[in-house]
C-alpha positions as CSV (number, residue, x, y, z in Angstrom):
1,X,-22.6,47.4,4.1
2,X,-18.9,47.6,3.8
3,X,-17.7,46.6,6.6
4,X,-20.1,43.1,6.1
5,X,-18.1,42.7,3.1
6,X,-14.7,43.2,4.5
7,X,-15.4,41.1,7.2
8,X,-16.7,38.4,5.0
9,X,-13.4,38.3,2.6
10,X,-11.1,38.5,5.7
11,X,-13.2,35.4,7.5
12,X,-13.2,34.0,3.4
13,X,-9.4,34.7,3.7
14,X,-9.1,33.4,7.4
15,X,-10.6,30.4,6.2
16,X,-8.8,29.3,3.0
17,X,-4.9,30.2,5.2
18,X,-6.5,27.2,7.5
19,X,-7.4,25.1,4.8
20,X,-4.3,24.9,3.1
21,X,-2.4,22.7,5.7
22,X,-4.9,19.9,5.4
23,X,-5.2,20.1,1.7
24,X,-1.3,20.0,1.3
25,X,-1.3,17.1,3.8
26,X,-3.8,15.3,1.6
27,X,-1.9,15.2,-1.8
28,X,1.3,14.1,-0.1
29,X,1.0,12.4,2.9
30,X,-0.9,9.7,0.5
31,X,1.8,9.4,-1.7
32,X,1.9,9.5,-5.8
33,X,-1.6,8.1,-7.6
34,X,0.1,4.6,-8.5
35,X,1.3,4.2,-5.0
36,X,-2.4,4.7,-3.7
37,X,-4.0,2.8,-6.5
38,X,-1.6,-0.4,-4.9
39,X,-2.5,0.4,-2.0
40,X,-6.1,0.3,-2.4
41,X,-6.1,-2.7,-4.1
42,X,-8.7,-5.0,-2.6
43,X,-7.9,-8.7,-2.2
44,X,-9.9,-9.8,-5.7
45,X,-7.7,-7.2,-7.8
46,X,-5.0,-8.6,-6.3
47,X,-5.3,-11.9,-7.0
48,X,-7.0,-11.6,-10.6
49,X,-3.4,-10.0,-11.1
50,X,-1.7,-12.3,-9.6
51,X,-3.8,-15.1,-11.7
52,X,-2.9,-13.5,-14.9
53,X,0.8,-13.0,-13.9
54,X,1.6,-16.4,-12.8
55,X,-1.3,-18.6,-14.3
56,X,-2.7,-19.8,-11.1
57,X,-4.3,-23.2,-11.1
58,X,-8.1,-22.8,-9.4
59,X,-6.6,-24.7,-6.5
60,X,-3.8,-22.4,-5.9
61,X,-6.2,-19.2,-6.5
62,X,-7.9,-21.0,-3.8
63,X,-5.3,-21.2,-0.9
64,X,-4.0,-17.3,-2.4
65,X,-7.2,-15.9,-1.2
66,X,-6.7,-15.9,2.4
67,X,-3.0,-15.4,2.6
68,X,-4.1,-12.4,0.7
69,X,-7.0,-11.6,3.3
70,X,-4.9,-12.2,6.0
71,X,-2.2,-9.6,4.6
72,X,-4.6,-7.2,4.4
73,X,-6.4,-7.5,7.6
74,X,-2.8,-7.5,9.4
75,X,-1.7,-4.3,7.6
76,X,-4.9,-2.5,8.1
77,X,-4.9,-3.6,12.0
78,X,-1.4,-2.2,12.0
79,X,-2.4,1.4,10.4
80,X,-4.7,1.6,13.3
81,X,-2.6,0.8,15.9
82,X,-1.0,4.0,17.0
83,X,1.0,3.3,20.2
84,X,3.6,1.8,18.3
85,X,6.7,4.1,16.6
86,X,6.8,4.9,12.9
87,X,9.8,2.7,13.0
88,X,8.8,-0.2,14.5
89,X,5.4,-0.4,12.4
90,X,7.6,0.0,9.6
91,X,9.5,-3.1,10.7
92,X,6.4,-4.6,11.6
93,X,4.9,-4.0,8.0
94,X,8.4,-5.3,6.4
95,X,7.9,-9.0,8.4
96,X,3.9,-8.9,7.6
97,X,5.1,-8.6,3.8
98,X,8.1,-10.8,4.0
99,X,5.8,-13.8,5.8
100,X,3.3,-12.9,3.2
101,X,5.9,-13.3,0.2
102,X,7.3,-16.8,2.1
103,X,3.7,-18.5,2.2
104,X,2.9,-17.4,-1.7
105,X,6.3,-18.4,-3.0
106,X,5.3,-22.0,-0.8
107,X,2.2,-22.3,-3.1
108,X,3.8,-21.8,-6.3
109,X,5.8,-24.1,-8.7
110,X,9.2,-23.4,-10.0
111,X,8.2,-21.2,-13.4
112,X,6.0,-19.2,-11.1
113,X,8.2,-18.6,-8.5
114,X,10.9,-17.2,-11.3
115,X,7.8,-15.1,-12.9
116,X,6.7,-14.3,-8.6
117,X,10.5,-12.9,-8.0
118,X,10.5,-10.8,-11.5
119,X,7.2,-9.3,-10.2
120,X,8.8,-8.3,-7.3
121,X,12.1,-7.2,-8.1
122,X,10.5,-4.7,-10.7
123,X,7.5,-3.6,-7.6
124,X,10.7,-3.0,-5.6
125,X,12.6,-0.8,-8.6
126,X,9.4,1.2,-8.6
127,X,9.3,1.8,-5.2
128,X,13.0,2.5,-4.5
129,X,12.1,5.5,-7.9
130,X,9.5,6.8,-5.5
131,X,11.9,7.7,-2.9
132,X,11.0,4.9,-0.4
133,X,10.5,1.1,0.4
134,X,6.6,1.7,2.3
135,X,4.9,-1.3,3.3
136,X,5.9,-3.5,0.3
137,X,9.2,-2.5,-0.3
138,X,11.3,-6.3,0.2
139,X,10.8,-9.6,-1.0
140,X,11.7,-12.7,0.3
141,X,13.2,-15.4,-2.1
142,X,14.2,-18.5,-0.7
């Protein structure tokens, strides 16, 4: 009977040692909780900011939608694609948000854009804080 239980708490042991590794890659290969709460933002969040933010017309909501869509299908297409080096997905994610930032600036007028660039210069302070650019990191102001 107790050798059962020795061999349970050394397999329990056994066990938890392998464990740790994933858990610890868990917590901070995702980043801080803001930085996946931004992340995770779906394409409606996103734009209901935005439309608070900027007061978007319902026409300009309109042609947001699927710049937005198309962001997020490119970036997520992009995670998945593995044959390509960290670095040049990271460029890759840099031009998908810099053509991103081009097409909404093209939709917005002139108080909006001022408001747009504000937004993104203070995104960008945050994630410079956080020790890195990720996907978002630049803006593009023409």
């Amino acid at each position: 009977m107790k050798k059962n239980a020795i061999r349970l708490l050394i397999s329990a042991f056994v066990l938890a040692a392998w464990s740790l590794p994933a858990l610890a890659q868990g917590t901070s290969a995702g980043g801080s909780e803001e930085g996946q709460r931004h992340a995770m933002r779906s394409v409606d969040e996103r734009l209901q900011h935005m439309t608070k933010m900027l007061n978007l017309s319902d026409d300009q909501q309109a042609k947001l939608r699927p710049i937005l869509q198309q962001q997020q299908d490119q970036v997520a297409s992009l995670k998945q694609n593995t044959s390509m080096s960290q670095q040049d997905r990271h460029a890759k994610f840099q031009q998908i948000h810099q053509d991103t930032q081009q097409k909404i600036r093209g939709l917005l007028n002139d108080d909006q854009k001022a408001k747009f660039d504000q937004m993104q210069d203070r995104h960008k302070g945050h994630m410079g804080k956080q020790g890195g650019q990720g996907e978002t990191g630049s803006s593009d102001k023409q």
